[in-house]
N, C-alpha and C positions, 0 to 999 in steps of 0.2 A: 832795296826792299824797304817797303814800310813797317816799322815798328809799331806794333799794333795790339791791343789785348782782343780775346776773341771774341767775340758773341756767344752769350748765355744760354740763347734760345736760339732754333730754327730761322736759317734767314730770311725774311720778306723779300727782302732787295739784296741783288748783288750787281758789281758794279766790276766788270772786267776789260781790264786795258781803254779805259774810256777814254779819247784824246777827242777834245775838240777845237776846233778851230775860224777863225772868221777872216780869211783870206790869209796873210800869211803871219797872224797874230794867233798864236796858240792860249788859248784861254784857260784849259783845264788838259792838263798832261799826265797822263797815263795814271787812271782813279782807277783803282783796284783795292774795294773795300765791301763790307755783307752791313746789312743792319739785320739787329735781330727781331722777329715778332714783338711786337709791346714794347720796345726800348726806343729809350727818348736820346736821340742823336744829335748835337749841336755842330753845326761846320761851321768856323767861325776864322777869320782874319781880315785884314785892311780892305780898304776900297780896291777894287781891281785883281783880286787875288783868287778869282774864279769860283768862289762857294755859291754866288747866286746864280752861273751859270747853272754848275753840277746840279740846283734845282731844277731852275728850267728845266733841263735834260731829263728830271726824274718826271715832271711835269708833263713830258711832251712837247712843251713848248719850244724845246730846240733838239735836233738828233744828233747824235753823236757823229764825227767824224770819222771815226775809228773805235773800236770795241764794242763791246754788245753791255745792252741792262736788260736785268730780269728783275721783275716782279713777281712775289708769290710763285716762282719757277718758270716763267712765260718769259719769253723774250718780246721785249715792247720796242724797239726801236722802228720806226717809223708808224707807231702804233698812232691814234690820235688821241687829245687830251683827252677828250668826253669819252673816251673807250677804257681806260686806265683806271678810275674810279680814284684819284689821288687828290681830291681836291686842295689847294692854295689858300691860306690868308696870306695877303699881300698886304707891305708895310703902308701902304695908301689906303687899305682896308677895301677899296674898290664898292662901295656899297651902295647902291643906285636913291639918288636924296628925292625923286618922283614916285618911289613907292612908300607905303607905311613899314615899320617893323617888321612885322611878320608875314608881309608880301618880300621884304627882300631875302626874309628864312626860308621864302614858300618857291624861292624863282626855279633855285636847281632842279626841286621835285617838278615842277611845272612843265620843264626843259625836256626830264624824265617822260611824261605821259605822267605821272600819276594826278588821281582823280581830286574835286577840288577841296571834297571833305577830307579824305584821308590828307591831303596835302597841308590842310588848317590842322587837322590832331596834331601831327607830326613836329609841324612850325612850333603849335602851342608848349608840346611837352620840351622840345630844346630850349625856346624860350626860359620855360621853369627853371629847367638843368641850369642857365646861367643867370638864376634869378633875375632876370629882366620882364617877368609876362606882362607886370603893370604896363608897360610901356609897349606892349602891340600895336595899338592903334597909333602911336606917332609918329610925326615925321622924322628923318634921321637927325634933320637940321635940329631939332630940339633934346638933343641925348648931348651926353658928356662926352670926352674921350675914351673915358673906360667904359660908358653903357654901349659907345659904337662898337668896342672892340669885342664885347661879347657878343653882338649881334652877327659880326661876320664870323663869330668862330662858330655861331649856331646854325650862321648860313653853311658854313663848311661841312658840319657836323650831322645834319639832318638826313644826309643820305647815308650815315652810317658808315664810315668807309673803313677798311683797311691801315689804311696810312694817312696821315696831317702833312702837308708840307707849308711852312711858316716865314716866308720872308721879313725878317725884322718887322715883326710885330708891332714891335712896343718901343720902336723909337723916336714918335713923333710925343709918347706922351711923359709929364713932368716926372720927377725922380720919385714922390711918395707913389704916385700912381702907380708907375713901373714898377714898384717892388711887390702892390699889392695884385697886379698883376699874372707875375711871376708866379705867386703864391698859386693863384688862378690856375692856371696853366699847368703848372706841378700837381697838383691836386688833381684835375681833370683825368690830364693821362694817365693819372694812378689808376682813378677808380674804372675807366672806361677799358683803359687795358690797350687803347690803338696805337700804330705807333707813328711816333711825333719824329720831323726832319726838321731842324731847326736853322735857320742862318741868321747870324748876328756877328755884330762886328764886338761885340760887349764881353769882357771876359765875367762880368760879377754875370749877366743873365745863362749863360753858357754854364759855368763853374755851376751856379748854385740849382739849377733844373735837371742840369744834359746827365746822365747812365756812364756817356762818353763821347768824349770832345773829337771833332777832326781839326786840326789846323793847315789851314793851306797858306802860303807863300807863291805868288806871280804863276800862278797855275797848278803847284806842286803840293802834295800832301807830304809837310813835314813831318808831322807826330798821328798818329791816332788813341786814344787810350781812356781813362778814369778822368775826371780833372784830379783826384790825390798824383796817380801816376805824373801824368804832365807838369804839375804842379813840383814836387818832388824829384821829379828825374827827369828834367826837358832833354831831349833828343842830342836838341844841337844849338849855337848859339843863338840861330833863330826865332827859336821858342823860348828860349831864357830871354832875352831882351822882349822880347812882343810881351812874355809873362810882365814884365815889367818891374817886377818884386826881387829881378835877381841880383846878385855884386858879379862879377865876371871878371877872372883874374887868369891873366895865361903864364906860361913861364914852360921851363925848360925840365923834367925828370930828372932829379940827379941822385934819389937813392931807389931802391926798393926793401926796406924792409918788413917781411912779415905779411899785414893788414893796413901797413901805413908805407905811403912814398912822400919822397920830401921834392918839393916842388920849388926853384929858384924863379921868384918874380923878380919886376922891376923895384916890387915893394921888400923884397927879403924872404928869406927860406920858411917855406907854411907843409908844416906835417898834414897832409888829405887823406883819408879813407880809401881804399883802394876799392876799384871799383869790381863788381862781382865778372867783368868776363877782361880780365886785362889785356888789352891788344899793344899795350905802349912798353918799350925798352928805354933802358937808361940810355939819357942824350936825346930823347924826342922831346915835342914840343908839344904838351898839354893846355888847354883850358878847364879850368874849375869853376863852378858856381857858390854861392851862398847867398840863402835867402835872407832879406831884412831883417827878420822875422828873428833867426839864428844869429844874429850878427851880436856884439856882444860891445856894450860902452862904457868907458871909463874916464874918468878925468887924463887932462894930459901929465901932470905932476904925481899921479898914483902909482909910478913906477913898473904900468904891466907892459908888456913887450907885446908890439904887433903898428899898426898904418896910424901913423899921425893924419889929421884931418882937421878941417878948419869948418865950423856951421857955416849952412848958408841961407836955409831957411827949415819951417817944419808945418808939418802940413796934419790935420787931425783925420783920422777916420775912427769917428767912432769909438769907441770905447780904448784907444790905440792915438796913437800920433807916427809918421813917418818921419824922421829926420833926415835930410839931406845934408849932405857933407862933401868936400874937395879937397883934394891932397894936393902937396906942391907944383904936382905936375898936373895938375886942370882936370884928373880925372875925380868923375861925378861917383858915390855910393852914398848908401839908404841903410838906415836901420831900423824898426819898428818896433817899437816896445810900448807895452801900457804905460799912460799915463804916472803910476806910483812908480815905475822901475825909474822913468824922466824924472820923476819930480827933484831926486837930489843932484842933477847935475845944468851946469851952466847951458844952458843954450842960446844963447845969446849970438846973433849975425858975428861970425869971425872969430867965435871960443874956440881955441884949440882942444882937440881928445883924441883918445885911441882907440880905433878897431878893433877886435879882436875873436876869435871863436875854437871852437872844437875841433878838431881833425875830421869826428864824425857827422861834423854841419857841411862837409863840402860832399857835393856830387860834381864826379868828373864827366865833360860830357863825351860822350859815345861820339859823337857824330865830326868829332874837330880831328 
């Protein structure tokens, strides 16, 4: 089963037993998940990990092998694209550079029958909605990154639809764009209310827009949930490592007392929080998390007990810096602290210091 949090609202789309496949390459294995009316959904992991199928498939663009999809309570499979009303931004944006502006906003209605006035009002007012109207009469070739990308979410947009589905949007364009983007985007589906199907391989784009995240793995839906949840309580080692942000320490159960087990690593006995549905007996063999974030630094001479570690480099994000670090045995950990917490310690390539953290910084994962 997929760990999953529910849907707020009414489902749009639900997705039962979907397996698909392309000869004897399974791409998307057994999707069984609801989105809800107006909620912004991100499916996101590696290249080849089947989230842009499971588009397609919602698209029409590909049929399921096995299971059925419903839209708005309809079962659509074998349905065709133009019947589904789901229209696609594709990360190419797909945006025809032979037409002006607001002939490429005006195609879909065009496709539709509608008439050529009502089909210019239409154009025009999307247009507005994504302050681009100056720019109708131009060619595509003369817009920016971000003016194109508003033009195909207008082209998307104009028929009003039900649901957005978004193949990596915003990956061709530079890092200040993307963020102002992003802004875009969040914004939008607020105020419109439709709901957004998002794929991306990006955790900040995902994280900082998505209601709630799917993560898939070589066809498989690992996690479903918040990004707080995911972020906070990854599944299984899968999602902790893809999160990227986590320390990952396994070892052996050797007590249970109380609200705390004492856990025997390679690194030495660490008090963990017990986790709220305990399946683990003493003498098994556990994995724990701790986030960067949690992690806790000291000089190595400050006398505090926990993992000696050697700098190896440090990386800024922002108001924060990430610290890398490696223990005798080659294994790689990260800690992230603001800048003032760094300032009074050595960081220097090959300073020795110590790890250390809270019992209530670890989550155990469920899934090991």
């Amino acid at each position: 089963m997929n760990m999953q949090t529910p849907v707020k609202s009414d489902a749009i789309v639900r997705l039962e037993g979907v397996v698909k496949r392309f000869g004897e390459f399974t791409a998307v294995e057994r999707a069984d998940f609801e989105i809800g009316r107006g909620e912004f959904l991100a499916i996101m992991g590696s290249s080849g990990c089947g989230k842009t199928t499971t588009l397609r498939m919602l698209a029409g663009l590909e049929d399921p092998s096995e299971g059925n999809i419903y839209l708005d309570g309809a079962r659509v499979n074998g349905k065709a694209t133009w019947d589904r009303d789901t229209p696609m931004v594709w990360q190419s944006l797909a945006l025809f550079p032979f037409l002006t502006v607001q002939e490429n906003v005006e195609f879909s209605l065009k496709m539709r029958g509608v008439g050529k006035a009502e089909r210019a009002q239409r154009a025009r007012k999307w247009l507005d909605k994504m302050q681009i109207l100056e720019f109708a009469d131009r060619n595509i070739s003369q817009l920016s990154g971000g003016q194109r990308q508003r033009v195909a979410l207008a082209r998307a947009l104009v028929t009003e639809p039900k649901i957005l589905l978004l193949d990596e949007p915003l990956s061709a364009l530079d890092a200040h764009l993307k963020v102002r983007m992003q802004a875009v985007l969040s914004n939008l589906q607020k105020d419109l209310g439709i709901t957004f199907v998002y794929v991306t391989h990006s955790m900040s784009e995902a994280f900082s827009m998505a209601d709630r995240v799917v993560i898939m793995s070589r066809g498989k839906i690992e996690q479903i949930g918040t990004p707080q949840e995911i972020y906070h309580a990854p599944r299984n080692r899968f999602v902790a490592e893809f999160l990227g942000s986590a320390n990952i320490f396994t070892g052996k159960l050797v007590e249970k007392t109380g609200d705390l087990w004492q856990v025997e690593t390679a690194h030495g006995r660490f008090a963990v929080k017990a986790p709220q549905t305990p399946a683990k007996s003493v003498g098994d063999t556990l994995s724990f998390v701790v986030s960067a974030e949690k992690m806790q630094i000291s000089a190595a001479d400050a006398g505090v007990p926990g993992i000696r570690a050697r700098v190896v480099g440090e990386e800024f994000v922002g108001a924060s810096a990430i610290v890398f670090l490696e223990t005798d045995a080659g294994e790689e950990l990260k800690v992230q602290k603001s800048h003032g917490e760094l300032a009074s310690i050595d960081l220097h390539s090959g300073s020795p210091l110590t790890l250390h953290w809270e019992p209530e910084a670890c989550h155990v994962l469920p899934g090991e």
